[in-house]
N, CA and C atoms as an extended XYZ file, in Angstrom:
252
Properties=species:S:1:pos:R:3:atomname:S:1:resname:S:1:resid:I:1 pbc="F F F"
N      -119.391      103.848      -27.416 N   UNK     1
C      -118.503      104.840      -26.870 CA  UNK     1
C      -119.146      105.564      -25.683 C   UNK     1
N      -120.362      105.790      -25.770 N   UNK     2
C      -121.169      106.816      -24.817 CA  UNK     2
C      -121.337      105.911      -23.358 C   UNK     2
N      -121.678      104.317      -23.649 N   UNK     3
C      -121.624      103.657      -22.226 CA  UNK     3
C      -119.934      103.418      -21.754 C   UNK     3
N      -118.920      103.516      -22.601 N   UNK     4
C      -117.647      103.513      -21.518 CA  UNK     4
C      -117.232      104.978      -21.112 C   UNK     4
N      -117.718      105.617      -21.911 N   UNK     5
C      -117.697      107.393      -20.919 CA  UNK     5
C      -118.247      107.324      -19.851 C   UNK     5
N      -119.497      107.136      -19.751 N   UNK     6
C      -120.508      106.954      -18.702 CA  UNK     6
C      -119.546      105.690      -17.327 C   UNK     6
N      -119.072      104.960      -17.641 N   UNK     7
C      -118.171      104.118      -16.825 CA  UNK     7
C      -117.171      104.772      -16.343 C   UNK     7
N      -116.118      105.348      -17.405 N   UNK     8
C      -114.989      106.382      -16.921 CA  UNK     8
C      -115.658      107.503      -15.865 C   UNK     8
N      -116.739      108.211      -16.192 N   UNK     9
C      -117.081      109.047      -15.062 CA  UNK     9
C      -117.203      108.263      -13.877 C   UNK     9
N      -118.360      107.070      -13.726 N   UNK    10
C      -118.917      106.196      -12.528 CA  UNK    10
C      -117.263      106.078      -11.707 C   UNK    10
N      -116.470      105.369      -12.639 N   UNK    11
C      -115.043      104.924      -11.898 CA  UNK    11
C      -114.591      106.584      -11.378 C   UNK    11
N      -114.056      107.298      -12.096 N   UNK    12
C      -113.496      108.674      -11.599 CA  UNK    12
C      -114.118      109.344      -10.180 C   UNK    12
N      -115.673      109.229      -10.303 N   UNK    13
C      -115.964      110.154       -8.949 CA  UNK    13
C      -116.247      108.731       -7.858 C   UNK    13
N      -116.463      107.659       -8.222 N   UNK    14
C      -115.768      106.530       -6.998 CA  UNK    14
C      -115.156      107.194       -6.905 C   UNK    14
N      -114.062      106.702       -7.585 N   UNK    15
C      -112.239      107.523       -6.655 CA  UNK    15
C      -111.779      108.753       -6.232 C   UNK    15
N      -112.752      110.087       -6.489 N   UNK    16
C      -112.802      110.573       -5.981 CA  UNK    16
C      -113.331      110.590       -4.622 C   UNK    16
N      -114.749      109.759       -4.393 N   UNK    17
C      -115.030      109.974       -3.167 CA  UNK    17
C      -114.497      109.101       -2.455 C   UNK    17
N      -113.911      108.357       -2.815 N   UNK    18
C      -113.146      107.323       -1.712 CA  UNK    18
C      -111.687      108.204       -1.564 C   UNK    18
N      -111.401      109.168       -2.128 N   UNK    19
C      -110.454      109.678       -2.067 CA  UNK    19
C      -108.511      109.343       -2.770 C   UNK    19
N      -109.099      108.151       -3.272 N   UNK    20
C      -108.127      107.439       -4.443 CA  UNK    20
C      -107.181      108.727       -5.564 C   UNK    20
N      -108.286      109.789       -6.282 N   UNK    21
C      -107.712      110.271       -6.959 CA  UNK    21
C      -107.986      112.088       -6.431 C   UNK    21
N      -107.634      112.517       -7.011 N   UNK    22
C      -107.479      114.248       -6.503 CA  UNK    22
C      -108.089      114.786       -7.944 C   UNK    22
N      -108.881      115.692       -8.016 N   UNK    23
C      -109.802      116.291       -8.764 CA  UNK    23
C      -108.821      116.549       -9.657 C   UNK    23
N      -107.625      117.018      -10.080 N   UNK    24
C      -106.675      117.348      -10.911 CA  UNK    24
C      -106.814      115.962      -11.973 C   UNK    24
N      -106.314      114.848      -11.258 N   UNK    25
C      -106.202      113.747      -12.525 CA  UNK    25
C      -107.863      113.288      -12.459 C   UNK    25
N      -109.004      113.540      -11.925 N   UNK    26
C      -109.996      113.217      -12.241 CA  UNK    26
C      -110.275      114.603      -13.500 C   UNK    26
N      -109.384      115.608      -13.539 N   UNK    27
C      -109.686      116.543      -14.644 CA  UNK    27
C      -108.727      116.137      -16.136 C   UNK    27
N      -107.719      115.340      -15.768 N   UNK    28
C      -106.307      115.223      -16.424 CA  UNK    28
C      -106.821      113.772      -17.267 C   UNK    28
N      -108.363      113.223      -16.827 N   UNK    29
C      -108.927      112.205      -17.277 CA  UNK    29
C      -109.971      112.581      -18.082 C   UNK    29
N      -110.847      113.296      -17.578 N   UNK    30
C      -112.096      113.654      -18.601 CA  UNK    30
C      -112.660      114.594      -18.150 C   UNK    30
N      -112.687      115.277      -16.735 N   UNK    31
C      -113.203      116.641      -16.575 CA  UNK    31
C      -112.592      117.930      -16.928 C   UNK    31
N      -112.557      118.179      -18.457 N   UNK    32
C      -111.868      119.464      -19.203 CA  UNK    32
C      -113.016      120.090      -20.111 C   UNK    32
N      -112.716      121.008      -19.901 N   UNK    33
C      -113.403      121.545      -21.638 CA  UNK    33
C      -112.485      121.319      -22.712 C   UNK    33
N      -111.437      121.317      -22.432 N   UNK    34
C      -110.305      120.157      -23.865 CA  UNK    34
C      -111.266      119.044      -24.138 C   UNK    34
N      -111.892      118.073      -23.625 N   UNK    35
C      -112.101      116.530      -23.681 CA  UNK    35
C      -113.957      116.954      -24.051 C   UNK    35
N      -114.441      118.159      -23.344 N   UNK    36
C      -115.862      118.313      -23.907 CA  UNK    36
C      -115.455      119.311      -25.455 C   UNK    36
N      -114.579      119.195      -25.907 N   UNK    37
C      -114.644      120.293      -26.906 CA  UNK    37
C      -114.356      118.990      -28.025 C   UNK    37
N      -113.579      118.293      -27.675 N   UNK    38
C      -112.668      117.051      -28.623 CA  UNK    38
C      -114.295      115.971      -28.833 C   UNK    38
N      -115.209      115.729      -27.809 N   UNK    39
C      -116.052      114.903      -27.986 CA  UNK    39
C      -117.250      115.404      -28.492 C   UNK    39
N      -117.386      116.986      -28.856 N   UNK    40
C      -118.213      117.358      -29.473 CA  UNK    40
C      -118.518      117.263      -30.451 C   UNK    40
N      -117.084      116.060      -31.158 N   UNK    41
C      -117.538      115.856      -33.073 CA  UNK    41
C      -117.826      114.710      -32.861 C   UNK    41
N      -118.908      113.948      -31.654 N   UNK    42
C      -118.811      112.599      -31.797 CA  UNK    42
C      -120.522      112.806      -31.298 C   UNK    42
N      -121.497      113.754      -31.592 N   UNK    43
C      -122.760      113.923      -31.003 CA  UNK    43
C      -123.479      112.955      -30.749 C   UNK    43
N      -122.575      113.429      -29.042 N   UNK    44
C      -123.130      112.540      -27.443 CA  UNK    44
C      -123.827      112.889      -27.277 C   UNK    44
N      -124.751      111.828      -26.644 N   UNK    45
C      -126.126      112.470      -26.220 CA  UNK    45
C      -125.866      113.724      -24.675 C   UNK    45
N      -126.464      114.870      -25.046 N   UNK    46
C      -125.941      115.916      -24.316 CA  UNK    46
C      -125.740      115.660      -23.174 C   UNK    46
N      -127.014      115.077      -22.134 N   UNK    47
C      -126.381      114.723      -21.017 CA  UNK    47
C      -125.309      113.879      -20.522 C   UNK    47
N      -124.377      113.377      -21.337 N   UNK    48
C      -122.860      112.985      -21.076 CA  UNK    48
C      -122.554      114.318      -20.945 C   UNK    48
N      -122.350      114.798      -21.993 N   UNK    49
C      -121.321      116.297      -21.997 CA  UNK    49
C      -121.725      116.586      -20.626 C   UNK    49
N      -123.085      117.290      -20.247 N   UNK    50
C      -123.761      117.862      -19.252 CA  UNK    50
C      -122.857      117.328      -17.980 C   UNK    50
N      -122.558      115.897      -18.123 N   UNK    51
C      -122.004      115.351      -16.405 CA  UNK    51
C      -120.796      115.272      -16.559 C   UNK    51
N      -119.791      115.929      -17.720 N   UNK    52
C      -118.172      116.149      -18.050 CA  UNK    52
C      -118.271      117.686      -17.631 C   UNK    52
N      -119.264      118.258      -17.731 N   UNK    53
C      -119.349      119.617      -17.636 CA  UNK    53
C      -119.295      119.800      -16.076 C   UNK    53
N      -120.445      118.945      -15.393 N   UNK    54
C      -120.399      119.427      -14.100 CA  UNK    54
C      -118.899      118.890      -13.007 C   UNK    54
N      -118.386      118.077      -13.898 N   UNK    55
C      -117.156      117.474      -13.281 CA  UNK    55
C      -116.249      118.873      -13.345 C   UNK    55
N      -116.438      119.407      -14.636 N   UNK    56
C      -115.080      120.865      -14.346 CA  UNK    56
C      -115.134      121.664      -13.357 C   UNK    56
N      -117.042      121.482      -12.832 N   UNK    57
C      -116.683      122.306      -11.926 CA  UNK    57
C      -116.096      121.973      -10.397 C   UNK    57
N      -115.840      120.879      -10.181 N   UNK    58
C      -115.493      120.430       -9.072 CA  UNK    58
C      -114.670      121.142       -8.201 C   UNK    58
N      -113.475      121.526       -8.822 N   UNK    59
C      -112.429      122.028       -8.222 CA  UNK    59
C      -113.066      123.679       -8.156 C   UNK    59
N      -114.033      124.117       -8.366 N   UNK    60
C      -114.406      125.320       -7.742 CA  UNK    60
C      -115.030      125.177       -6.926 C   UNK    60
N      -116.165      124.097       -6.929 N   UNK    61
C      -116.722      123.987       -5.315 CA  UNK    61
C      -116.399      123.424       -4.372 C   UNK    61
N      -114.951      122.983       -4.236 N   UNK    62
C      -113.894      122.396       -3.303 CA  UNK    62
C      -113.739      124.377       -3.085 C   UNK    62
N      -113.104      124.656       -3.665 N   UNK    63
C      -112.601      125.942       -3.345 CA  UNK    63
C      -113.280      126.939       -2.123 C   UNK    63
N      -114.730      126.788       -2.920 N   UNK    64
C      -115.591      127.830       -2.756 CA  UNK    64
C      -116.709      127.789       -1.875 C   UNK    64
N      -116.922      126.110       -2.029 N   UNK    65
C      -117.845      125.899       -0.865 CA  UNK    65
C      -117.830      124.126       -0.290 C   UNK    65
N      -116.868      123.890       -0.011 N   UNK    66
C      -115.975      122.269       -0.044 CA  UNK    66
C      -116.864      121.208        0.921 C   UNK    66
N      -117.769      122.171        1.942 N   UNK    67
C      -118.454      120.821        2.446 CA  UNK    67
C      -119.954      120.655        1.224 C   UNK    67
N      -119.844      120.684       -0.055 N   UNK    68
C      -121.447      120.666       -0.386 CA  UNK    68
C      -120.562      119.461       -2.090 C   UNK    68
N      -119.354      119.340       -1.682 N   UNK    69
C      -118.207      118.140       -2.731 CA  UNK    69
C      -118.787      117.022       -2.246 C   UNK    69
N      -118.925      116.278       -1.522 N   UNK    70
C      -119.729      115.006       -1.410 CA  UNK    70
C      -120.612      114.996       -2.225 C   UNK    70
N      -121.810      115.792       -1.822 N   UNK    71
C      -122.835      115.945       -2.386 CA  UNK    71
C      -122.967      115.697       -4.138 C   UNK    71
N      -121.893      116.793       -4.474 N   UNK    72
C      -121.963      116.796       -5.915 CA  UNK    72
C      -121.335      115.517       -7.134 C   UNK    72
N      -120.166      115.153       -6.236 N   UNK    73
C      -120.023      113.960       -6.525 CA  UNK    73
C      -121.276      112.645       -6.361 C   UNK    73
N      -121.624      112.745       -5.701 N   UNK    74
C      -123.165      111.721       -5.659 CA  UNK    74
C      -123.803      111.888       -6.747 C   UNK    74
N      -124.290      113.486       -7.287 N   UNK    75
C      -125.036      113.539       -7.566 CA  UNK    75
C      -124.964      113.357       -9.345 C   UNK    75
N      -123.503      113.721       -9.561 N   UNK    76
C      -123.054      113.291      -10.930 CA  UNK    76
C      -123.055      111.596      -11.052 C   UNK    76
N      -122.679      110.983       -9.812 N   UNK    77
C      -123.067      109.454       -9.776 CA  UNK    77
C      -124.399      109.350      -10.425 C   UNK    77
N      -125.133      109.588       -9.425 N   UNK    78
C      -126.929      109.154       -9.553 CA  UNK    78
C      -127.274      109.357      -11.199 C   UNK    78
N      -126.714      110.742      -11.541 N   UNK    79
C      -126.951      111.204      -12.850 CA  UNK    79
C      -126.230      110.392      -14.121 C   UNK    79
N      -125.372      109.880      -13.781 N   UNK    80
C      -124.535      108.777      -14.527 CA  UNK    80
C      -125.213      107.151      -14.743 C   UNK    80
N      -125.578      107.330      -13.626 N   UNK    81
C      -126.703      106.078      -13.634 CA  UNK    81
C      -127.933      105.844      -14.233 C   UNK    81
N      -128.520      107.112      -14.320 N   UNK    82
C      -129.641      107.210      -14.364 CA  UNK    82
C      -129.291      107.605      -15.846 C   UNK    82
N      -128.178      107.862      -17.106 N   UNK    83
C      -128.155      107.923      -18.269 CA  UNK    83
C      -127.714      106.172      -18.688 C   UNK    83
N      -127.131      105.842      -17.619 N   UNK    84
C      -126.673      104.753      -18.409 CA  UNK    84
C      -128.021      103.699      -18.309 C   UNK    84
């Protein structure tokens, strides 16, 4: 279960950075605290949660500080990689 999470993220912020999907259905997919609260009876190794977590915040640093969204998307990549 923990390596096709780890895939669902890899695929989601692709499409985010290619611009395929809009942070809403990349949230409407797995970046919620609904979906980190529901997978908390399934003890993931934390750093999954950790890179569902930093996905919620996406749509605030679009908001708040939108040229440093590349970045963070990469960096939940690299971090996705580097669990799987």
């Amino acid at each position: 279960m923990e390596k096709a999470i780890l895939l669902l993220i890899l695929g989601i912020t692709t499409g985010l950075k290619k611009q395929i999907i809009t942070i809403d259905e990349g949230e409407k997919l797995i970046f919620s605290p609904f979906v980190i609260d529901l997978l908390s009876d399934y003890n993931l190794d934390p750093n999954i949660v950790d890179l569902i977590h930093q996905g919620t915040e996406l749509e605030d640093i679009l908001s708040i500080i939108p040229e440093t969204l590349t970045n963070k998307i990469e960096n939940i990549q690299v971090n996705t990689l580097s669990v799987l």
